[in-house]
C-alpha positions as a Markdown table, in Angstrom:
| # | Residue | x | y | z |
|---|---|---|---|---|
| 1 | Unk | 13.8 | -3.2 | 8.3 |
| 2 | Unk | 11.7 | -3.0 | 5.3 |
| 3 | Unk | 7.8 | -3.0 | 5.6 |
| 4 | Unk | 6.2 | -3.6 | 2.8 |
| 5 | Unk | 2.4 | -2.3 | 2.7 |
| 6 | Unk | -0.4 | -4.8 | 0.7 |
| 7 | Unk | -4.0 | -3.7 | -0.9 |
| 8 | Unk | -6.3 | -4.5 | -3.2 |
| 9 | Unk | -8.7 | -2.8 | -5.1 |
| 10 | Unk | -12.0 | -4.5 | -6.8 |
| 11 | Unk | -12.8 | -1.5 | -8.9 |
| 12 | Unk | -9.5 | 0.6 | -9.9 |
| 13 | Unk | -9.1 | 0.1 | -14.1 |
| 14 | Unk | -6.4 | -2.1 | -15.1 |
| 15 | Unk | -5.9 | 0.1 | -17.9 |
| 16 | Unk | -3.1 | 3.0 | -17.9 |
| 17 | Unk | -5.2 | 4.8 | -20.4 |
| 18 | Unk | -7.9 | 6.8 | -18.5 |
| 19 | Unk | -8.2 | 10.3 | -18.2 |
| 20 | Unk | -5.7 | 12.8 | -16.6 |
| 21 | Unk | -9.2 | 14.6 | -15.0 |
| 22 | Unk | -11.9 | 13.0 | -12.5 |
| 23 | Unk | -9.4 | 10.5 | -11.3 |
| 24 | Unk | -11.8 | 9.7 | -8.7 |
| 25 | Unk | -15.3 | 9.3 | -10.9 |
| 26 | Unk | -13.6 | 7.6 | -14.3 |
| 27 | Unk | -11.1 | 5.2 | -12.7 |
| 28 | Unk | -13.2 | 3.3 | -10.2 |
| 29 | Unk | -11.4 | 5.1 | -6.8 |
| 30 | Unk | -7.5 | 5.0 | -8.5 |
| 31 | Unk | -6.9 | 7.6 | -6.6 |
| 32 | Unk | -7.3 | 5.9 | -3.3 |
| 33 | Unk | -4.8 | 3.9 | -4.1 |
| 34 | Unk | -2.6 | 7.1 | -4.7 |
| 35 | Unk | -3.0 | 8.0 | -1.7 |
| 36 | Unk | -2.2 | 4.7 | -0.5 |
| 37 | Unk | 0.7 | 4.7 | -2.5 |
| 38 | Unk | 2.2 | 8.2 | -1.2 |
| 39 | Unk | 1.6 | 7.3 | 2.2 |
| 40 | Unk | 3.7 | 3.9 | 1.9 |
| 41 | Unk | 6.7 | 5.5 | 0.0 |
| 42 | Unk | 6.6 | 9.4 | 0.2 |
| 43 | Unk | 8.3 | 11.7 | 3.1 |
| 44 | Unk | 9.3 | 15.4 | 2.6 |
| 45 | Unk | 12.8 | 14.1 | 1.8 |
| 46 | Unk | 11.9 | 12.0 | -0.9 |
| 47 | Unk | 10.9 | 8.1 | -1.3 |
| 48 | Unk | 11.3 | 5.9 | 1.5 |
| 49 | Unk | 14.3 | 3.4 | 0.9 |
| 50 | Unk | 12.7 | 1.0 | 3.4 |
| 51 | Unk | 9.4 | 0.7 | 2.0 |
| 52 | Unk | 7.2 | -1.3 | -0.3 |
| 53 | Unk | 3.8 | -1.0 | -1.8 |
| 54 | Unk | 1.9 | -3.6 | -4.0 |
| 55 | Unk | -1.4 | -3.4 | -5.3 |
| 56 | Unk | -3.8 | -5.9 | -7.0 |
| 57 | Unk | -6.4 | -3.9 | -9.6 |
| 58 | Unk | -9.3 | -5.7 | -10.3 |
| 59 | Unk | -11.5 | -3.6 | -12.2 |
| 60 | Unk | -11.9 | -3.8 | -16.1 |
| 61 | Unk | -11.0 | -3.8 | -18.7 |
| 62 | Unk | -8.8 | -6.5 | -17.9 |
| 63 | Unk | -7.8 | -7.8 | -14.1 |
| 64 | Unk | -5.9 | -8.5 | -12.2 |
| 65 | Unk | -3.2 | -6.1 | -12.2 |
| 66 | Unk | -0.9 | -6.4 | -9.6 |
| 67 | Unk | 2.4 | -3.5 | -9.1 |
| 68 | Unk | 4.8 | -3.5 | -7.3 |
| 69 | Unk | 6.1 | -0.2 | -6.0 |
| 70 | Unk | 10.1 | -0.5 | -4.4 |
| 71 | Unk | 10.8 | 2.7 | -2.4 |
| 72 | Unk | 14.6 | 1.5 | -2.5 |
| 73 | Unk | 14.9 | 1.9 | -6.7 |
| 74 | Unk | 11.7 | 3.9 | -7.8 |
| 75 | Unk | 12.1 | 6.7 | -9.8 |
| 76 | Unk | 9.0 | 8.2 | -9.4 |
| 77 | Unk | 8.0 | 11.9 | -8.1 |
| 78 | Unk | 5.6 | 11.3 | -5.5 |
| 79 | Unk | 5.4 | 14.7 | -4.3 |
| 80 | Unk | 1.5 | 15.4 | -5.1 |
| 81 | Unk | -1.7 | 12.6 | -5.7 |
| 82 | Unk | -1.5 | 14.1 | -9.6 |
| 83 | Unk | 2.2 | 12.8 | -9.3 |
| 84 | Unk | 1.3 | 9.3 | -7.4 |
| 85 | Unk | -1.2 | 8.8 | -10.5 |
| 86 | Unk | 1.5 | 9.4 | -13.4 |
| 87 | Unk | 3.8 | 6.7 | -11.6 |
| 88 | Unk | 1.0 | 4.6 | -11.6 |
| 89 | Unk | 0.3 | 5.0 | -15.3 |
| 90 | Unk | 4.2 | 4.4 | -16.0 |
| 91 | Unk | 4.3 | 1.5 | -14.0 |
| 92 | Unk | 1.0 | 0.0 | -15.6 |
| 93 | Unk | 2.9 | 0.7 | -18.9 |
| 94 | Unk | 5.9 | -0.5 | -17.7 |
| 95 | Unk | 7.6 | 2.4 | -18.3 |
| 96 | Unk | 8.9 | 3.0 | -14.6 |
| 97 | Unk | 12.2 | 1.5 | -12.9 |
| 98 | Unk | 11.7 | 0.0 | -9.4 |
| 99 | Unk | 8.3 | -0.8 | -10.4 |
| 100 | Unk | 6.9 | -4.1 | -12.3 |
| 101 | Unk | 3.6 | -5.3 | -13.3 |
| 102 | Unk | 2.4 | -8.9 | -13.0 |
| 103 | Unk | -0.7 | -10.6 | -13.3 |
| 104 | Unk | -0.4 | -12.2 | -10.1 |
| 105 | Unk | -4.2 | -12.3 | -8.1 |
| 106 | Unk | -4.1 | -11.0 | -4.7 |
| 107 | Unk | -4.1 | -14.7 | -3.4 |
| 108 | Unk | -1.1 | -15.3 | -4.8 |
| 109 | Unk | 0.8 | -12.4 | -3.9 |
| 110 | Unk | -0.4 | -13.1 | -0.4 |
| 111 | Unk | 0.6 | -17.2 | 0.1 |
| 112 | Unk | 3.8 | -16.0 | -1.9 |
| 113 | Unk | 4.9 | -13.3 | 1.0 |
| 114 | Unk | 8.4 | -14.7 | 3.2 |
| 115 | Unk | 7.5 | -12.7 | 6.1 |
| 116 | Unk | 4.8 | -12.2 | 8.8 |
| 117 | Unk | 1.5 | -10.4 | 7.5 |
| 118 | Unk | 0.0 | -7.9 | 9.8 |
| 119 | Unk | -3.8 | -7.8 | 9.1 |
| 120 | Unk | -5.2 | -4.2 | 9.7 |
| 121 | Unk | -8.8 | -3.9 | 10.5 |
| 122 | Unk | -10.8 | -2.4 | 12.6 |
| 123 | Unk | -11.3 | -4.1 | 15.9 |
| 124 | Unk | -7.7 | -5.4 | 15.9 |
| 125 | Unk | -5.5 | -5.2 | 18.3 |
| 126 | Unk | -3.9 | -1.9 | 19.7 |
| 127 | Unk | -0.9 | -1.3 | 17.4 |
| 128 | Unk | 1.2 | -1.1 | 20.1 |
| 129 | Unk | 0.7 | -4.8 | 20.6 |
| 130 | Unk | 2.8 | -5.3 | 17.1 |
| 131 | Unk | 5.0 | -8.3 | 17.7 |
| 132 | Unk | 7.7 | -7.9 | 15.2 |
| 133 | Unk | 9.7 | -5.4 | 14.0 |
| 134 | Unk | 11.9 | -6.5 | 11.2 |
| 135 | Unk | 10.3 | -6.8 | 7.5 |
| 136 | Unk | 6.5 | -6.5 | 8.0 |
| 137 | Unk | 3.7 | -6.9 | 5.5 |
| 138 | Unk | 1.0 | -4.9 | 6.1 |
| 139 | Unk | -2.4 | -6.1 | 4.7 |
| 140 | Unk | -4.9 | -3.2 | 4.5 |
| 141 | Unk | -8.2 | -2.5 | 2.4 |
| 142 | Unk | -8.7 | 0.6 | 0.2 |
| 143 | Unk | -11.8 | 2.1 | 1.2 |
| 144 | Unk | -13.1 | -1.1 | 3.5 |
| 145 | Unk | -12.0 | -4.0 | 5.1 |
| 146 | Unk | -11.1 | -6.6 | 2.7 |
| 147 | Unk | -11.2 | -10.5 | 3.2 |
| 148 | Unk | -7.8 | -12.8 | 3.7 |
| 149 | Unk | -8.3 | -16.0 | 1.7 |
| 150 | Unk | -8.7 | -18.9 | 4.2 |
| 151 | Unk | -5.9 | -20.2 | 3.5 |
| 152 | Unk | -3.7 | -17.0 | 4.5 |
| 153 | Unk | -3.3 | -16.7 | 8.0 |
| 154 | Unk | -1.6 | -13.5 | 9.5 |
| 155 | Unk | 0.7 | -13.3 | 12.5 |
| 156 | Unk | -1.2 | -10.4 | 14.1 |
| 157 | Unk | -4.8 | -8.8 | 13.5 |
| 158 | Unk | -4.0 | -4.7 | 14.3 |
| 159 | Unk | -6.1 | -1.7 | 14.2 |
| 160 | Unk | -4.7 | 1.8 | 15.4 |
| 161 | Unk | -7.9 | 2.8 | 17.0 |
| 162 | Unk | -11.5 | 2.5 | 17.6 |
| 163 | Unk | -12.1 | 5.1 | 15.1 |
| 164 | Unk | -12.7 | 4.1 | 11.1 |
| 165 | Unk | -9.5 | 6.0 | 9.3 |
| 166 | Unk | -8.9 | 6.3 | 5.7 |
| 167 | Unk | -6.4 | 3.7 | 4.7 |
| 168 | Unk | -3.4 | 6.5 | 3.6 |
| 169 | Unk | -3.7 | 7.9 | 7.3 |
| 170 | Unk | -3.4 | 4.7 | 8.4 |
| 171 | Unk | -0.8 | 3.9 | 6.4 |
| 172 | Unk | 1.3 | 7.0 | 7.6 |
| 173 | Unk | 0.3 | 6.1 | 11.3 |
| 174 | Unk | 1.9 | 3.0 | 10.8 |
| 175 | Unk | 5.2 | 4.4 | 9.3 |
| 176 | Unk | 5.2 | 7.0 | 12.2 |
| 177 | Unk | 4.6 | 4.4 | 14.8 |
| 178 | Unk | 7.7 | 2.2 | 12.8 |
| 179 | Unk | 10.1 | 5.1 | 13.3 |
| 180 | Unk | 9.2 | 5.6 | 16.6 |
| 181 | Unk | 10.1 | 2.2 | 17.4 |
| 182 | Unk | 13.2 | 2.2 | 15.6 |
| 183 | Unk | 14.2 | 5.5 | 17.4 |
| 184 | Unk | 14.5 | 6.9 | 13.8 |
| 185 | Unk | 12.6 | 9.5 | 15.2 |
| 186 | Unk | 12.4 | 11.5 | 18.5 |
| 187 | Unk | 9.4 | 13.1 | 20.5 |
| 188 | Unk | 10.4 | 16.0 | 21.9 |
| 189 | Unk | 9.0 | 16.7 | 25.7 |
């Protein structure tokens, strides 16, 4: 099963040469997608083999940026957000293996996708609804919900509450709940 977790961001540079300090101020909310990013691929033993992560930048100088992130060959450290940010910077510079950097738009990386899309937003449905099981894609905004072009149209609209989350707890909600499922993990009574 590989899921393979979606986001955009309309602000987050483009550029892979901003400052190592005030990630969150100078970078237009990079470190979001950071988090994001550790939440898709990162568990205490290491990066996820069965996990994805692509991002479309859109902020200046010049957008779109689009990474993708492949749990199964990245060679990235994603042990700390500081960390999460360096792999970002080596895959904008192309400097990263199990990483690439397109210009693809958001759109495109979307009507491209060979496998269902799972919408999360708020006032989806319960995730324990989730149809499918196999290879997912996991559509999620950064800080807010974000639009599907009208063209896209995804197998299931999720949320995992009625609560607003931050998108990396979701994100690692959604990898739990994945595990569960998959009895790759137990709940002890």
């Amino acid at each position: 099963m590989i899921r393979l977790f979606i986001t955009r961001s309309l602000t987050a540079t483009t550029s892979p040469y901003f400052p190592g300090k005030g990630i969150a101020s100078r970078t237009g909310r990079l470190d979001v997608i950071a988090r994001m990013l550790r939440a898709s691929l990162w568990t205490t033993k290491g990066v996820r083999k069965d996990a994805q992560f692509i991002v479309t930048l859109e902020g200046p100088p010049n957008p779109p940026l689009t990474l993708y992130f492949d749990g199964k060959s990245l060679d990235c450290d994603l042990r700390t957000e500081i960390d999460a940010i360096k792999c970002i910077r080596k895959c904008m510079l192309g400097l990263s293996k199990g990483c690439t950097r397109t210009r693809d738009s958001f759109e495109f990386v979307l009507k491209n996708l060979k496998m269902p899309i799972i919408f999360l937003k708020e006032g989806g449905e319960d995730v324990t609804s989730l149809k499918y099981f196999k290879t997912l894609a996991f559509v999620i905004g950064p800080q807010h919900d974000i639009d599907l072009p009208s063209d896209v149209r995804p197998s299931q609209v999720i949320s995992i509450g009625k609560k607003s989350y931050l998108a990396s707890h979701v994100i690692s909600y959604i990898n739990f709940y994945l595990d569960l499922k998959s009895n790759r993990i137990k709940i002890i009574k």
